[in-house]
C-alpha positions as CSV (number, residue, x, y, z in Angstrom):
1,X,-10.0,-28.6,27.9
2,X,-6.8,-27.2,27.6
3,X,-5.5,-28.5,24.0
4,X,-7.1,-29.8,20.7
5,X,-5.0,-32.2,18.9
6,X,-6.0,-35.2,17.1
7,X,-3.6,-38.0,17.8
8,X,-2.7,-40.7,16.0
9,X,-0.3,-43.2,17.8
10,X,2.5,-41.7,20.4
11,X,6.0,-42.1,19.4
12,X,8.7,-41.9,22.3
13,X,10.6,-38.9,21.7
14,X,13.3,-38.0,24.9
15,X,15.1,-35.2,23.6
16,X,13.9,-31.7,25.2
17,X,16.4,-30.5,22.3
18,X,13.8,-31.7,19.6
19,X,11.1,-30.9,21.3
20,X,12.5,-27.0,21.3
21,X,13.3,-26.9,18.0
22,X,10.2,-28.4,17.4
23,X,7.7,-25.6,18.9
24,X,10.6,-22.7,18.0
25,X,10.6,-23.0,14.1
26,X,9.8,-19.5,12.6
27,X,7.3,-20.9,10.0
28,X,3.5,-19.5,10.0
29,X,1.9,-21.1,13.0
30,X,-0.9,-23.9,12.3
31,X,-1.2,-25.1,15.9
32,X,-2.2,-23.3,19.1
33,X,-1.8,-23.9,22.8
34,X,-4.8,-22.3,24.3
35,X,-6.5,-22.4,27.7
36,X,-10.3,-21.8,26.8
37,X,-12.3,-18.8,28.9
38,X,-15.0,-20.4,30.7
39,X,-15.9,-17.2,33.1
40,X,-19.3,-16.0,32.3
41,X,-18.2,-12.2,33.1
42,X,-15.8,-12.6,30.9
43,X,-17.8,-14.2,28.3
44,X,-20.5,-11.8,28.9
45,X,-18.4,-8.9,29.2
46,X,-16.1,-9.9,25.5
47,X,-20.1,-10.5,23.7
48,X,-21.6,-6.9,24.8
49,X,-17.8,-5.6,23.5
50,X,-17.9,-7.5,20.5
51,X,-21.3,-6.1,19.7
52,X,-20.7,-2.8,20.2
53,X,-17.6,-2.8,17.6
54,X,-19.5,-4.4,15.6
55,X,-22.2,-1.8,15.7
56,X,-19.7,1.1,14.5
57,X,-17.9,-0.6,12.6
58,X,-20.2,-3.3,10.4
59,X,-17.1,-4.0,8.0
60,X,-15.3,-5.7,11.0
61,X,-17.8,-8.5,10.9
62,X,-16.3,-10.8,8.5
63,X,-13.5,-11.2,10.8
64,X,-15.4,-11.6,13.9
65,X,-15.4,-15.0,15.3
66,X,-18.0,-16.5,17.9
67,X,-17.7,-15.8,21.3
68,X,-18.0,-19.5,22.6
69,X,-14.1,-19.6,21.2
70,X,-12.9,-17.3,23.6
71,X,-9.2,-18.6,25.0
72,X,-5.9,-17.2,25.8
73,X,-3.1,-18.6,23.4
74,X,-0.3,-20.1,25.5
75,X,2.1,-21.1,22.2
76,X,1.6,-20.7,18.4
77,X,3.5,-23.2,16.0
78,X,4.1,-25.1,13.1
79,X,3.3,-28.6,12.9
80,X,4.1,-30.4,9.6
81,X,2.7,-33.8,9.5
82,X,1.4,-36.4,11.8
83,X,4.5,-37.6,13.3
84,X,5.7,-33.9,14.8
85,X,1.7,-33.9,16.1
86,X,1.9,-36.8,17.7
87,X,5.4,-35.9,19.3
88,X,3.8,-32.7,19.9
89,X,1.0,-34.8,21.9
90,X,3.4,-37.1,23.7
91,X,5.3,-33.6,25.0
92,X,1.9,-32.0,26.3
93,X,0.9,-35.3,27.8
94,X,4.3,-35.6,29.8
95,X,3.6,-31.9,30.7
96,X,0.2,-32.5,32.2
97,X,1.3,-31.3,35.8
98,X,2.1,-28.3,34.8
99,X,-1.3,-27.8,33.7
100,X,-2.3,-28.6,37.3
101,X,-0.8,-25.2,38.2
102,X,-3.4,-23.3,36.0
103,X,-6.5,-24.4,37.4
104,X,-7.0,-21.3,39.3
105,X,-5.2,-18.5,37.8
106,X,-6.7,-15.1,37.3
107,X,-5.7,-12.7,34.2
108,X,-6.6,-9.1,33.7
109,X,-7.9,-8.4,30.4
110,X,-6.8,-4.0,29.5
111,X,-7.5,-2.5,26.1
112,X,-7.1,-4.1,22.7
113,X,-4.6,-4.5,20.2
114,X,-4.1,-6.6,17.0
115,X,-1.5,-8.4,15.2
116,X,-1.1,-7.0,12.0
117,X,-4.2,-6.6,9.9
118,X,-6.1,-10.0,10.4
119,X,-6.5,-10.5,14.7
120,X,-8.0,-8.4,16.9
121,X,-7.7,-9.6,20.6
122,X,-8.3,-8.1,24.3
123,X,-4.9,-7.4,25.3
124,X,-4.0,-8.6,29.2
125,X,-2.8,-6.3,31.8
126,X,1.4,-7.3,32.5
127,X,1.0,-8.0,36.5
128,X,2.3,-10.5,38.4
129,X,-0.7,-13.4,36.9
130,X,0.7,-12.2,34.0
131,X,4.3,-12.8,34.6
132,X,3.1,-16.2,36.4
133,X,1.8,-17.4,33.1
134,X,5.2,-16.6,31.1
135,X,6.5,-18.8,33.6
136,X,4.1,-21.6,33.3
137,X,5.1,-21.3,29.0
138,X,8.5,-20.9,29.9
139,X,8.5,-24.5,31.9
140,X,6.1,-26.1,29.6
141,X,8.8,-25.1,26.4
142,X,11.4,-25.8,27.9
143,X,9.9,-29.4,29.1
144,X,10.6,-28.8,33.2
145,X,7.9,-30.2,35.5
């Protein structure tokens, strides 16, 4: 699955404008877009990592999370009550084509690097999957299909 939301009701929203400003706002996000990994390499490959680091360095294991929620985060938001949810929903529902494109796309995982002090995530290569997934979040925010 390619989302987790939990949706109330949809509520017709046609304005790419508010949808924008909707998934742009520069509050802490609470809300991720995510594509989960379901390749056992990869799965298999992030584990025997995840062990290792966690072997030299035992303090990092409060912040390690379970490997079964490996994904690759698309967009990070802020959602503020039910109603931007559900237009939120309505947007990624209208959007579902897009997601057609993604079925079988291949991303090159090289090295690791953190954001600030609290996430620590297998950083992917820049190549040409790379820049095809930009352009798949570049569509999706700006509500093309």
């Amino acid at each position: 699955m390619f989302y987790h939301l939990k949706r109330t009701q949809f509520i017709n929203y046609n304005s790419v404008g508010q949808f924008k400003k909707l998934i742009s706002k520069k509050l802490e996000p609470n809300y991720f877009l995510c594509i989960k990994i379901n390749n056992n390499k990869i799965i298999e490959a992030c584990d025997r990592a995840q062990k290792e680091i966690l072997i030299k360095n035992p303090d990092l294991n409060k912040a390690s999370v379970k490997i079964d929620t490996l994904h690759v985060t698309l967009l990070a938001f802020y959602l503020r009550d039910e109603q931007e949810i559900d237009f939120f929903y309505t947007k990624l529902e209208e959007s579902r084509i897009l997601f057609e494109d993604l079925k079988n796309f291949e991303l090159t995982f090289q090295g690791i690097s953190t954001f600030g002090d609290r996430v620590i995530y297998a950083d992917l290569l820049k190549d040409d999957h790379f820049n095809d997934l930009i352009k798949f979040q570049s569509k999706f925010y700006s509500c093309e299909k």
